[in-house]
PyMOL Python script that loads the backbone (N, CA, C, O; Angstrom):
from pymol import cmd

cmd.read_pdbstr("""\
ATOM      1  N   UNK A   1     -63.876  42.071 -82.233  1.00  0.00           N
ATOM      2  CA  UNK A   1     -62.800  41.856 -81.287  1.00  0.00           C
ATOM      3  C   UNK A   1     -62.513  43.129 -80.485  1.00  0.00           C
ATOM      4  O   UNK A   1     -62.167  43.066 -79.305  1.00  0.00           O
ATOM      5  N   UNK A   2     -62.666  44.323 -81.163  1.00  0.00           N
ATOM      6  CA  UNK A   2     -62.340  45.491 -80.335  1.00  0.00           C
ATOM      7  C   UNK A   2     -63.306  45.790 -79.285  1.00  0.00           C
ATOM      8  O   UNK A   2     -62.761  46.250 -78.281  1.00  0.00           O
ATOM      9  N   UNK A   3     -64.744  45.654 -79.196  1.00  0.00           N
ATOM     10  CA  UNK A   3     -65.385  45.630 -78.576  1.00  0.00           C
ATOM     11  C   UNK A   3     -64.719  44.934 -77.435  1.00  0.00           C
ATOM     12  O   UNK A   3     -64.043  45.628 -76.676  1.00  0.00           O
ATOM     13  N   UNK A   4     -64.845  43.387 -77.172  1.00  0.00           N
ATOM     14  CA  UNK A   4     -64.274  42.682 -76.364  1.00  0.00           C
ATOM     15  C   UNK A   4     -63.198  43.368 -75.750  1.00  0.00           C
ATOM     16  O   UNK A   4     -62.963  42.943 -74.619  1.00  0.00           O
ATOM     17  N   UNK A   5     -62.490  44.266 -76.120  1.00  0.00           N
ATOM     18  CA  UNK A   5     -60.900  44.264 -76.159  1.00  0.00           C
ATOM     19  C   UNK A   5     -61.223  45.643 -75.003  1.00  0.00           C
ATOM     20  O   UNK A   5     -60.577  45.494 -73.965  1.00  0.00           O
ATOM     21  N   UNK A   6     -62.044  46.844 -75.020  1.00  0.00           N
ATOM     22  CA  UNK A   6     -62.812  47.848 -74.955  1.00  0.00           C
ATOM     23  C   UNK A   6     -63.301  47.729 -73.637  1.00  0.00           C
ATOM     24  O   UNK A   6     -63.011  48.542 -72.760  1.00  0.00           O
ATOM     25  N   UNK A   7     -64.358  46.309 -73.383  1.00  0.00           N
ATOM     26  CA  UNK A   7     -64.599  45.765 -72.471  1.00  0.00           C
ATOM     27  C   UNK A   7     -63.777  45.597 -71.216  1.00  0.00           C
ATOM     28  O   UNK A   7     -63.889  46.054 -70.078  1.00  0.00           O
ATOM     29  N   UNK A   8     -62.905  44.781 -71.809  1.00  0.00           N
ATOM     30  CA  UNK A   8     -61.944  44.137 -70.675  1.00  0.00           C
ATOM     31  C   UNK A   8     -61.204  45.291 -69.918  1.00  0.00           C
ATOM     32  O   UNK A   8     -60.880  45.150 -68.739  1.00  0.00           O
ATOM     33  N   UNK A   9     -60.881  46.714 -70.793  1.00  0.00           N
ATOM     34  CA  UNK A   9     -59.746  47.114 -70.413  1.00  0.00           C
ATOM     35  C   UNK A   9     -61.130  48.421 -69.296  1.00  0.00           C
ATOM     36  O   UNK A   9     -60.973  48.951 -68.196  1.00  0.00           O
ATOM     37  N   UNK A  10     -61.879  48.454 -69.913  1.00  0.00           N
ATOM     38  CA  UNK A  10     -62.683  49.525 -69.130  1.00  0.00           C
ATOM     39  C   UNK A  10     -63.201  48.498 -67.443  1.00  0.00           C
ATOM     40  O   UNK A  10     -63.212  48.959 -66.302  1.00  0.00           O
ATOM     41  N   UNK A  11     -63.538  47.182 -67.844  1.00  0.00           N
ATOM     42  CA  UNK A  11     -63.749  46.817 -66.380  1.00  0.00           C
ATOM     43  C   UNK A  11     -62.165  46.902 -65.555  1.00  0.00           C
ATOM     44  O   UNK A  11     -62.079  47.158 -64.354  1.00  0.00           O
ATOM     45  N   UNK A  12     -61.201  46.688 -66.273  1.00  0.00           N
ATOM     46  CA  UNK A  12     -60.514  46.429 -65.431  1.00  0.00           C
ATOM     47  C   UNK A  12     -60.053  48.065 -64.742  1.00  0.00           C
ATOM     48  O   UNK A  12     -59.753  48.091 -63.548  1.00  0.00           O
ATOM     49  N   UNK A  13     -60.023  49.263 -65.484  1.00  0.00           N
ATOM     50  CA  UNK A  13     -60.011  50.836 -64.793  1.00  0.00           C
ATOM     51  C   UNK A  13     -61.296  50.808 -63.881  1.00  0.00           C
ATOM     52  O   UNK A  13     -61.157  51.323 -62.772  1.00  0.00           O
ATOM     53  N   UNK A  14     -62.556  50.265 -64.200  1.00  0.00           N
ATOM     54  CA  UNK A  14     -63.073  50.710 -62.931  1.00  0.00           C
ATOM     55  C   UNK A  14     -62.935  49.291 -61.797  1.00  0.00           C
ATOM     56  O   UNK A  14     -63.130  49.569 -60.614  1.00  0.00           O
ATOM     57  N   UNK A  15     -62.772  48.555 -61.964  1.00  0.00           N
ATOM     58  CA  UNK A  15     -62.528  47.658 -60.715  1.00  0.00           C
ATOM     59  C   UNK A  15     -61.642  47.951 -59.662  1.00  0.00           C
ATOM     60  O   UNK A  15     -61.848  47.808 -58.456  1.00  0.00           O
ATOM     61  N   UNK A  16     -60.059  48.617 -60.552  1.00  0.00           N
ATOM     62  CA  UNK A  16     -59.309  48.944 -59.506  1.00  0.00           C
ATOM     63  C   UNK A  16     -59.826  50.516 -59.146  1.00  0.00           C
ATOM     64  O   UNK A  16     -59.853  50.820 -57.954  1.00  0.00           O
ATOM     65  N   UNK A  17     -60.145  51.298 -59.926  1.00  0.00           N
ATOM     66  CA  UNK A  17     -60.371  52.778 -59.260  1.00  0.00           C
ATOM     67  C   UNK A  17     -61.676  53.013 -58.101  1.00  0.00           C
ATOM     68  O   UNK A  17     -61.841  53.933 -57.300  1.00  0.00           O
ATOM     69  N   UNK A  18     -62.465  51.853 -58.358  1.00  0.00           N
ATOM     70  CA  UNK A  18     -63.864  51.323 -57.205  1.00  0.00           C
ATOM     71  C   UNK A  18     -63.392  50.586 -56.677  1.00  0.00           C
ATOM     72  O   UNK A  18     -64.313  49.877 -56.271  1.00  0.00           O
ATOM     73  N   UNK A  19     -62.338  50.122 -56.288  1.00  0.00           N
ATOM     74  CA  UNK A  19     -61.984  48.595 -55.606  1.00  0.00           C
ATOM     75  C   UNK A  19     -63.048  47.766 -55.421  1.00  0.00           C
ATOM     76  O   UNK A  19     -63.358  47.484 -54.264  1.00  0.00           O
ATOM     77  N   UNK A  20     -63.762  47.253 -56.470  1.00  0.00           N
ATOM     78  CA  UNK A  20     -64.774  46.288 -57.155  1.00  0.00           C
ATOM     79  C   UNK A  20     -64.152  45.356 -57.666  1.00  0.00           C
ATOM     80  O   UNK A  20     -63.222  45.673 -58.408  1.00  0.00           O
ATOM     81  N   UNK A  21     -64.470  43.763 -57.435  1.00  0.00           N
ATOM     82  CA  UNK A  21     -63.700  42.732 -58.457  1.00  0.00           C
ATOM     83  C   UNK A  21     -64.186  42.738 -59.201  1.00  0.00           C
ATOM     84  O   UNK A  21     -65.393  42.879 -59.009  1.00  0.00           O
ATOM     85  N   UNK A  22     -63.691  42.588 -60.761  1.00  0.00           N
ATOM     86  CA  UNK A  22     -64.074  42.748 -62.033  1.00  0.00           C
ATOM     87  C   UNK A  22     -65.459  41.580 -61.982  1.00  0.00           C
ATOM     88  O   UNK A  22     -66.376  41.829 -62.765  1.00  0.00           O
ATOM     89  N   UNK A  23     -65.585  40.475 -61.179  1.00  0.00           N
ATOM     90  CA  UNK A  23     -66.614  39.649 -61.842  1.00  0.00           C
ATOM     91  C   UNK A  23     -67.898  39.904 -60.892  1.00  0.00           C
ATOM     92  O   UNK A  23     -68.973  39.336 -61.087  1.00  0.00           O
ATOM     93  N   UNK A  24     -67.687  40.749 -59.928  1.00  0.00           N
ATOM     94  CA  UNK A  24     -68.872  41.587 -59.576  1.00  0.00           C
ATOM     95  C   UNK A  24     -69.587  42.493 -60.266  1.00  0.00           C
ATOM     96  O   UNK A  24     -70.817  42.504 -60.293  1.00  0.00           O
ATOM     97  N   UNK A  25     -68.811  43.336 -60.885  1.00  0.00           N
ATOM     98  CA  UNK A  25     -68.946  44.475 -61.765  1.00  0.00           C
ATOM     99  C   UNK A  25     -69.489  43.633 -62.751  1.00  0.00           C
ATOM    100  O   UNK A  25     -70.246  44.408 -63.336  1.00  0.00           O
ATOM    101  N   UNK A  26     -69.621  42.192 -63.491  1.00  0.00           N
ATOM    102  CA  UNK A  26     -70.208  41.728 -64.815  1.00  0.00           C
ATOM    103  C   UNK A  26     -71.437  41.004 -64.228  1.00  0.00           C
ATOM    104  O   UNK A  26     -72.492  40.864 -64.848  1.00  0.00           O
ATOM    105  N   UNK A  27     -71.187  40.521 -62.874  1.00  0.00           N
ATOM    106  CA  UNK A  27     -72.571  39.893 -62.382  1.00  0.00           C
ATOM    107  C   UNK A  27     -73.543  41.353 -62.193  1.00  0.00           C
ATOM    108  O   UNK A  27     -74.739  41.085 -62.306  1.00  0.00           O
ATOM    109  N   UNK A  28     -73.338  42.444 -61.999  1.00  0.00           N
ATOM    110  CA  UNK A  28     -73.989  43.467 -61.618  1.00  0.00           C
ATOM    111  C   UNK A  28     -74.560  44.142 -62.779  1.00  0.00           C
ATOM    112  O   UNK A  28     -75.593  44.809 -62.702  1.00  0.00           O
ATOM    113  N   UNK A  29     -73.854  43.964 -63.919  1.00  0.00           N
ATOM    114  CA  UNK A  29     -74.099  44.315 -65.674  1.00  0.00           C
ATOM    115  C   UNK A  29     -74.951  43.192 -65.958  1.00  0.00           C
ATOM    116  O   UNK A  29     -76.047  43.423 -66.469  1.00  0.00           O
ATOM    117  N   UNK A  30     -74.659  42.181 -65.739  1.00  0.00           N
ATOM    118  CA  UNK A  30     -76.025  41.553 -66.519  1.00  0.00           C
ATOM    119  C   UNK A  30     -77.247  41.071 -65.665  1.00  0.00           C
ATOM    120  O   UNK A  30     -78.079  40.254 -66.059  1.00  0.00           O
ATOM    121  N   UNK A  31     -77.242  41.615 -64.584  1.00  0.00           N
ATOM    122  CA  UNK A  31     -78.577  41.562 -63.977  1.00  0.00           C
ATOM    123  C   UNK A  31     -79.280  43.425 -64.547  1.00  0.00           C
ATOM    124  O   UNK A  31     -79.807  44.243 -63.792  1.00  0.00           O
ATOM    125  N   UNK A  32     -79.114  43.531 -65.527  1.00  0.00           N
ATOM    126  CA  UNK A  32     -78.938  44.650 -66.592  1.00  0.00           C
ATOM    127  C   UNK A  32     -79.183  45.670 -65.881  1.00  0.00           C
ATOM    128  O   UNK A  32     -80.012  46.490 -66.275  1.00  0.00           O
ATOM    129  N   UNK A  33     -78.522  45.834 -64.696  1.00  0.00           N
ATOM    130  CA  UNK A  33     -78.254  46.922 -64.162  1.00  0.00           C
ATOM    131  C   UNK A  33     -77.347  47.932 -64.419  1.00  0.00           C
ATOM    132  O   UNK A  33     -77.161  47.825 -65.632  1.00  0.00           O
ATOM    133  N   UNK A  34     -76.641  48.887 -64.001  1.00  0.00           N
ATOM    134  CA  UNK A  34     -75.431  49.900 -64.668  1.00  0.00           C
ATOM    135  C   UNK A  34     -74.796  50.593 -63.678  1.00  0.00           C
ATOM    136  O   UNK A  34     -75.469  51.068 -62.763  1.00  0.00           O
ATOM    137  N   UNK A  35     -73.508  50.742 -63.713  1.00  0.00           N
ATOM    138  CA  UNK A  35     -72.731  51.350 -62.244  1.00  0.00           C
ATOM    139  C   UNK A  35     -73.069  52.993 -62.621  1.00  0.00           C
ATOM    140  O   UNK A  35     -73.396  53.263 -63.777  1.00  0.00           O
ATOM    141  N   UNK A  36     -73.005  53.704 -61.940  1.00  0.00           N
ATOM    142  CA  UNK A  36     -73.146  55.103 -61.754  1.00  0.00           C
ATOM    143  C   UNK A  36     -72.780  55.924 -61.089  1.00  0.00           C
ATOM    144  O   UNK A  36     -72.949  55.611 -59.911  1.00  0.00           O
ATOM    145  N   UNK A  37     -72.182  57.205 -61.254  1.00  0.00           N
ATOM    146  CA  UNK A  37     -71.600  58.313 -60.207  1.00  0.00           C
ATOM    147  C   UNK A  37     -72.047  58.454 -59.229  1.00  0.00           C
ATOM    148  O   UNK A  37     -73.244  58.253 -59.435  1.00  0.00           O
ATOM    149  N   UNK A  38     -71.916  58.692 -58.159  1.00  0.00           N
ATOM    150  CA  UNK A  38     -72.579  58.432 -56.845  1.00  0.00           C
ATOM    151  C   UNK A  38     -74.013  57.798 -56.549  1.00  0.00           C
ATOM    152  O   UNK A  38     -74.853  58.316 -55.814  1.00  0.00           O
ATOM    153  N   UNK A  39     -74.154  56.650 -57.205  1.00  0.00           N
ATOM    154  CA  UNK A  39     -74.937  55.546 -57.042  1.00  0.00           C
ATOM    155  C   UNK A  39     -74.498  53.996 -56.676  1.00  0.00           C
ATOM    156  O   UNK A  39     -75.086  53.014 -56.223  1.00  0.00           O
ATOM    157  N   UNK A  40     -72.939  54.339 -57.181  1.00  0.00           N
ATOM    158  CA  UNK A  40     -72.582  52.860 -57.111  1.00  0.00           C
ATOM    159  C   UNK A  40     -71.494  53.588 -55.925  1.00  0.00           C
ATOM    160  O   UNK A  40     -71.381  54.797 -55.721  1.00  0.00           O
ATOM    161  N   UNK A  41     -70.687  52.390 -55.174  1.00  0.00           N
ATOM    162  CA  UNK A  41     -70.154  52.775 -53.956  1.00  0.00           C
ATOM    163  C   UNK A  41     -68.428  52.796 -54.238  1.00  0.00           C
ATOM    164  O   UNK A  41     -67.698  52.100 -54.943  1.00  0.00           O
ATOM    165  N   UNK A  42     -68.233  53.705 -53.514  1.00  0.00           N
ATOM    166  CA  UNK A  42     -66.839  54.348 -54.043  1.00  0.00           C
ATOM    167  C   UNK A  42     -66.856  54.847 -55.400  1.00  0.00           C
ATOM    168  O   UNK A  42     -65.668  54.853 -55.723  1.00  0.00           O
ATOM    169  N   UNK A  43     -67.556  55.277 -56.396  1.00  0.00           N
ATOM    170  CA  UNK A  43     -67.889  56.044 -57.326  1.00  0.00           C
ATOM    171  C   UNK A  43     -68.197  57.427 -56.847  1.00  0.00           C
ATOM    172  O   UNK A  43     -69.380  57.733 -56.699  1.00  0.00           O
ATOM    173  N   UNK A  44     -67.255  58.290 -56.590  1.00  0.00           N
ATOM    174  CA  UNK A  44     -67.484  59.515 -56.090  1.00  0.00           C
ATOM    175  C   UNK A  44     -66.541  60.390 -57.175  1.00  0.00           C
ATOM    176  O   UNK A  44     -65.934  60.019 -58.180  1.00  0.00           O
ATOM    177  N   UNK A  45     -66.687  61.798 -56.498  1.00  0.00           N
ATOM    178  CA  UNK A  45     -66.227  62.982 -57.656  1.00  0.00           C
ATOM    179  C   UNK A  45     -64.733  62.444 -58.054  1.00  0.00           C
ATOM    180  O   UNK A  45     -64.205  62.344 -59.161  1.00  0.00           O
ATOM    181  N   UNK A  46     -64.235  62.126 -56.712  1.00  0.00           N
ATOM    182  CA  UNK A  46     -62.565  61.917 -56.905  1.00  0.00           C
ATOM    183  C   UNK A  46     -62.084  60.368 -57.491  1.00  0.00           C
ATOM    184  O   UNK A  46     -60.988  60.042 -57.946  1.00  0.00           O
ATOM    185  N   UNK A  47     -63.093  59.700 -57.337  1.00  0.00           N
ATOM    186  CA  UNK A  47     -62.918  57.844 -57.968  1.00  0.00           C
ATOM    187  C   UNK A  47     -63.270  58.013 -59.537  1.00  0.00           C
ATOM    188  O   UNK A  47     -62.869  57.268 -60.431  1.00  0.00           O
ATOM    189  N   UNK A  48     -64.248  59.341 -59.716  1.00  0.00           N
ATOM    190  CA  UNK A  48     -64.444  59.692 -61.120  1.00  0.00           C
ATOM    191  C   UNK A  48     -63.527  60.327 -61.561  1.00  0.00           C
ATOM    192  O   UNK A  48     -63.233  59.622 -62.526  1.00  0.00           O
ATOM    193  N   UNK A  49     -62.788  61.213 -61.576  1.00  0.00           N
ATOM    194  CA  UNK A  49     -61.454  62.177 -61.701  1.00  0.00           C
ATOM    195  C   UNK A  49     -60.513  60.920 -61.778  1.00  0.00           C
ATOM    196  O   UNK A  49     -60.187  60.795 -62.959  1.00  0.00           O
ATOM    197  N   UNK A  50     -60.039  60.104 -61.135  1.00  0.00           N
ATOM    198  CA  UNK A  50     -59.402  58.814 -61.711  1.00  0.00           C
ATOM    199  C   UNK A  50     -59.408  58.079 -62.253  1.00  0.00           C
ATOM    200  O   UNK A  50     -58.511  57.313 -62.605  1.00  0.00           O
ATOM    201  N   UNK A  51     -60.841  58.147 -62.541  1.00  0.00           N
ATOM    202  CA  UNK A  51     -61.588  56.762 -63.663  1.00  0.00           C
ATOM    203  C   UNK A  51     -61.275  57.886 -65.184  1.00  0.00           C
ATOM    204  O   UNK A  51     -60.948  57.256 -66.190  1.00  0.00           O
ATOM    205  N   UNK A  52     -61.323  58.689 -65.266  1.00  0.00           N
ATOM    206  CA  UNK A  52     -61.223  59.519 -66.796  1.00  0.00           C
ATOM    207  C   UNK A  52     -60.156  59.569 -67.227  1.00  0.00           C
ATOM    208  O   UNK A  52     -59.917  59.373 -68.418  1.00  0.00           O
ATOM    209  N   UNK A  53     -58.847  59.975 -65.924  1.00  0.00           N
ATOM    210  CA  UNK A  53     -57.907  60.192 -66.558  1.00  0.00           C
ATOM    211  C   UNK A  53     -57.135  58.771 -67.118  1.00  0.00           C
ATOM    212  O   UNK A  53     -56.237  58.759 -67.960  1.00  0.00           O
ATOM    213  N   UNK A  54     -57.663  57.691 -66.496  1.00  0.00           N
ATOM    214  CA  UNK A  54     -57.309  56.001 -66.733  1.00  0.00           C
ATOM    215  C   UNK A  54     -57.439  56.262 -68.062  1.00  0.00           C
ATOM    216  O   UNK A  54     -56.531  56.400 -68.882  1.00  0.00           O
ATOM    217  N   UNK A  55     -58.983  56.341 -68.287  1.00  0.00           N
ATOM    218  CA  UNK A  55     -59.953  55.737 -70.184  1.00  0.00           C
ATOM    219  C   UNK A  55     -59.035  56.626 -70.986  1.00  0.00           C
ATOM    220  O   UNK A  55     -58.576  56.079 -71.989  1.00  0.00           O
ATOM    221  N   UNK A  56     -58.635  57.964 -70.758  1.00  0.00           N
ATOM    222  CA  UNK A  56     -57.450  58.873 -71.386  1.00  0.00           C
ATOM    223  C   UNK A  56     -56.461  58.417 -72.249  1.00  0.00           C
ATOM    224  O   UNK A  56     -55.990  58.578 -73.376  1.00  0.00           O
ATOM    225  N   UNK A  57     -56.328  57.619 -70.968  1.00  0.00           N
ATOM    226  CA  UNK A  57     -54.185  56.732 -71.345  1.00  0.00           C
ATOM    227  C   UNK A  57     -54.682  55.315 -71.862  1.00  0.00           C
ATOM    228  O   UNK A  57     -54.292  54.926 -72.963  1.00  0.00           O
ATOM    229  N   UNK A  58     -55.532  54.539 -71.096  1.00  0.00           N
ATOM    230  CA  UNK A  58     -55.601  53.365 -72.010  1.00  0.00           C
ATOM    231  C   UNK A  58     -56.371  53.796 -73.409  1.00  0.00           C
ATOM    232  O   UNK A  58     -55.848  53.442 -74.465  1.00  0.00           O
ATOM    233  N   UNK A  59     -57.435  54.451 -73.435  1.00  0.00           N
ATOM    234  CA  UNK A  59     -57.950  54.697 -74.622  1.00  0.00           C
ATOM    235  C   UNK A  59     -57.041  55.657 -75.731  1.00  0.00           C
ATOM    236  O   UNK A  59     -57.005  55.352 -76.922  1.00  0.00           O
ATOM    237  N   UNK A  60     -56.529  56.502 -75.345  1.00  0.00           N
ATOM    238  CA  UNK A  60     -55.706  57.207 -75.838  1.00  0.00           C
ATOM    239  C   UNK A  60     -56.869  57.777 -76.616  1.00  0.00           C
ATOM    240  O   UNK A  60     -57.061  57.629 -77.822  1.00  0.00           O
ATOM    241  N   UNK A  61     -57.913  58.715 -75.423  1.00  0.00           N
ATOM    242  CA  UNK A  61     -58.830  59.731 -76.114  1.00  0.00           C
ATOM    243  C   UNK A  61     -58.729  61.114 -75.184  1.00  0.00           C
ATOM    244  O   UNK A  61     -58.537  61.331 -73.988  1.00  0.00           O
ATOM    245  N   UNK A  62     -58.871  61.621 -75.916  1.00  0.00           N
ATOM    246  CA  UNK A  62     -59.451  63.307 -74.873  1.00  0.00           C
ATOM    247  C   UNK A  62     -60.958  63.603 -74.531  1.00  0.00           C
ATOM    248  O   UNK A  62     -61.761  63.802 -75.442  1.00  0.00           O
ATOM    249  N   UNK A  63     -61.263  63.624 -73.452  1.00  0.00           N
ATOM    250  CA  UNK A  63     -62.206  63.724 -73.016  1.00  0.00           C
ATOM    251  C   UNK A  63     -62.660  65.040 -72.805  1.00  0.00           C
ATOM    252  O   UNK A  63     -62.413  65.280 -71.624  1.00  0.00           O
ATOM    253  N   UNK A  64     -63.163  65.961 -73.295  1.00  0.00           N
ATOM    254  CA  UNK A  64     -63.863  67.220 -73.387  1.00  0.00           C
ATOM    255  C   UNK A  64     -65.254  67.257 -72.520  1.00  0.00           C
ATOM    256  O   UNK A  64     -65.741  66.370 -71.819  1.00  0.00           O
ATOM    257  N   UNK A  65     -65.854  68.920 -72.873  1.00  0.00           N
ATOM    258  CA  UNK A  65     -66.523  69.379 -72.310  1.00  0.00           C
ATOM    259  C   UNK A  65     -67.800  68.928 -73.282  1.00  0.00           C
ATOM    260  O   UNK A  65     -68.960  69.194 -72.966  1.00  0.00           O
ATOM    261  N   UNK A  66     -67.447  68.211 -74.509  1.00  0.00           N
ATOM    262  CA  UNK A  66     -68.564  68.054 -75.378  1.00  0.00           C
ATOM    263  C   UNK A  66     -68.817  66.833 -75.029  1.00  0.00           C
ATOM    264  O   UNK A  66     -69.885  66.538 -74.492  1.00  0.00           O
ATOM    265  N   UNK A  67     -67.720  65.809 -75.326  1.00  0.00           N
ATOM    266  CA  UNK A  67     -68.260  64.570 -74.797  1.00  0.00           C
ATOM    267  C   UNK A  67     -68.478  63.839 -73.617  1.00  0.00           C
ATOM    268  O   UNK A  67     -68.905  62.697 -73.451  1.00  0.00           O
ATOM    269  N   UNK A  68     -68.024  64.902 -72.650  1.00  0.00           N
ATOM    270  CA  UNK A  68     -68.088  64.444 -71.233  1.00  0.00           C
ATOM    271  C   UNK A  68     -69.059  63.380 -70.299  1.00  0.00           C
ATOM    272  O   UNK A  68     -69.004  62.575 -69.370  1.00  0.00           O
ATOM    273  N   UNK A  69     -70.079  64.079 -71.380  1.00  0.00           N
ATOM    274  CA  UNK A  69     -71.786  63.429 -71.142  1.00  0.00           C
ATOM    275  C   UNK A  69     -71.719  61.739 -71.180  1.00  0.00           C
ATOM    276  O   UNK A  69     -72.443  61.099 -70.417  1.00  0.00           O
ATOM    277  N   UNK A  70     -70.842  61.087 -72.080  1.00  0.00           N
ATOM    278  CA  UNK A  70     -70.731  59.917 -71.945  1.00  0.00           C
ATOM    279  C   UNK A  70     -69.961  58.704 -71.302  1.00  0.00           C
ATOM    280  O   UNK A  70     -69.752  57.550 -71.677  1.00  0.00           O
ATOM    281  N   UNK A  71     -69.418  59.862 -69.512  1.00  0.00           N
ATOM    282  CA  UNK A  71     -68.833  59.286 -68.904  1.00  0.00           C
ATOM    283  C   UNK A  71     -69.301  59.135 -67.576  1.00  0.00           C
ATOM    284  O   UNK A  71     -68.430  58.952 -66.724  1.00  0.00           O
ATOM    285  N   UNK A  72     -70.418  59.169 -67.230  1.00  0.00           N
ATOM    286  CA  UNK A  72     -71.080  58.985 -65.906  1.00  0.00           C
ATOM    287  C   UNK A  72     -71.834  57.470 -65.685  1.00  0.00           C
ATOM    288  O   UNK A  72     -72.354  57.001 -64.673  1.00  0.00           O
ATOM    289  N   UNK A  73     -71.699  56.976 -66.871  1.00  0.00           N
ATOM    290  CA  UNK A  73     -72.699  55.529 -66.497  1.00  0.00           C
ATOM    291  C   UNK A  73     -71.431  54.566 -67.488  1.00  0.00           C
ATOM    292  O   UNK A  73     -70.732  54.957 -68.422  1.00  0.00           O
ATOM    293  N   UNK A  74     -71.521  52.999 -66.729  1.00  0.00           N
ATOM    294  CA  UNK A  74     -70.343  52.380 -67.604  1.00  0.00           C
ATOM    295  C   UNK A  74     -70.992  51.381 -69.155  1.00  0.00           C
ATOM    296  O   UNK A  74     -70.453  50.920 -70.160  1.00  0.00           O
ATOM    297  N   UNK A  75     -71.845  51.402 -68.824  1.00  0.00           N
ATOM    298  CA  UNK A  75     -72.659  51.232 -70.531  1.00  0.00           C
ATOM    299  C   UNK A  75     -72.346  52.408 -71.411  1.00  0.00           C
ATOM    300  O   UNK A  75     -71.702  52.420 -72.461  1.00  0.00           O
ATOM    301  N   UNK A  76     -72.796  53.166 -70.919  1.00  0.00           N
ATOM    302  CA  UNK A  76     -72.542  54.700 -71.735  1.00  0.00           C
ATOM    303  C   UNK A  76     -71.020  54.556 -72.203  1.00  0.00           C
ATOM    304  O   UNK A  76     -70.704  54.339 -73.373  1.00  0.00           O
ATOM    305  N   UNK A  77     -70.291  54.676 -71.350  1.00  0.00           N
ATOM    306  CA  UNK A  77     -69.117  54.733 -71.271  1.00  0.00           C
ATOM    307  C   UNK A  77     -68.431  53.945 -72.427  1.00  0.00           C
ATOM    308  O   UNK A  77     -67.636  54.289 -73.302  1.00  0.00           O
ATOM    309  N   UNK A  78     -69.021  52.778 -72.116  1.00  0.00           N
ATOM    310  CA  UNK A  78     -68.427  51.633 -73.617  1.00  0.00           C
ATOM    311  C   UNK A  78     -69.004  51.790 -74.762  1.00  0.00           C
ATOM    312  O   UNK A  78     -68.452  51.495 -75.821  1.00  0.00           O
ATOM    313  N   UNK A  79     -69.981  52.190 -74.688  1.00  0.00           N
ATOM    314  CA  UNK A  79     -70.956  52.283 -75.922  1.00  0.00           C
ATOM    315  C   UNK A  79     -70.340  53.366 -76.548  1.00  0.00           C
ATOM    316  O   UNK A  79     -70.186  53.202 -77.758  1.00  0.00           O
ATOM    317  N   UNK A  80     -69.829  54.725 -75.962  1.00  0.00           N
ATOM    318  CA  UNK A  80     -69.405  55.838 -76.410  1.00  0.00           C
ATOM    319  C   UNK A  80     -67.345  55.295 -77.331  1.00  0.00           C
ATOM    320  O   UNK A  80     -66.861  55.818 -78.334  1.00  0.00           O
ATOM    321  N   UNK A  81     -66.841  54.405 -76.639  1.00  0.00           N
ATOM    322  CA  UNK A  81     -65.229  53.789 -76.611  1.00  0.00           C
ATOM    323  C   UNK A  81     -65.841  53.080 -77.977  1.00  0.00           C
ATOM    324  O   UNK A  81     -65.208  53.542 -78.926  1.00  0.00           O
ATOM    325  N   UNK A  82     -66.713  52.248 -78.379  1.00  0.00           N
ATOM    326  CA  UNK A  82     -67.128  51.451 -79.222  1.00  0.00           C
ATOM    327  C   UNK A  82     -66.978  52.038 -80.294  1.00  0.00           C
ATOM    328  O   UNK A  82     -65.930  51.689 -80.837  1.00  0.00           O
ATOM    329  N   UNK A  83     -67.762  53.055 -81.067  1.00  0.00           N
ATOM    330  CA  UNK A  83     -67.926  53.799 -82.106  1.00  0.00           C
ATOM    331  C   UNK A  83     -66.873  53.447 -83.106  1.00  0.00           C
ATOM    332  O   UNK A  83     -66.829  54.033 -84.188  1.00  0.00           O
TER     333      UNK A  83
END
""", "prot")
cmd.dss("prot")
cmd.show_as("cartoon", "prot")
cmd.util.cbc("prot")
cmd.orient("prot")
């Protein structure tokens, strides 16, 4: 269930911080593709700087210089929230 739960709340920080509708963002995931820092559109330095400090407060994690690495791709991203 947390997974699911993980899911929902991470599409819904990047949908609004990309102004992406969430069921684009899942049609775009399972054509097993993956959104990415300046690959995907409006994913830039400053849409990223908003997308972290979001996963922060809803996740209620700190994001460091160690784990940082697992915040540039949104698979990564969940896979890393999952654990």
């Amino acid at each position: 269930m947390k997974k699911n739960s993980n899911k929902t709340k991470l599409l819904s920080i990047y949908s609004k911080k990309l102004k992406i509708k969430e069921i684009e963002i899942i049609k775009y995931l399972k054509k097993n593709k993956d959104l990415r820092i300046n690959e995907t559109p409006g994913w830039d330095s400053f849409a990223h700087t908003l997308i972290l400090i979001e996963i922060e407060k809803k996740f209620k994690i700190k994001i460091t210089a160690d784990n940082a690495k697992n915040f540039f791709e949104f698979k990564k991203t969940l896979n890393f929230l999952n654990k």
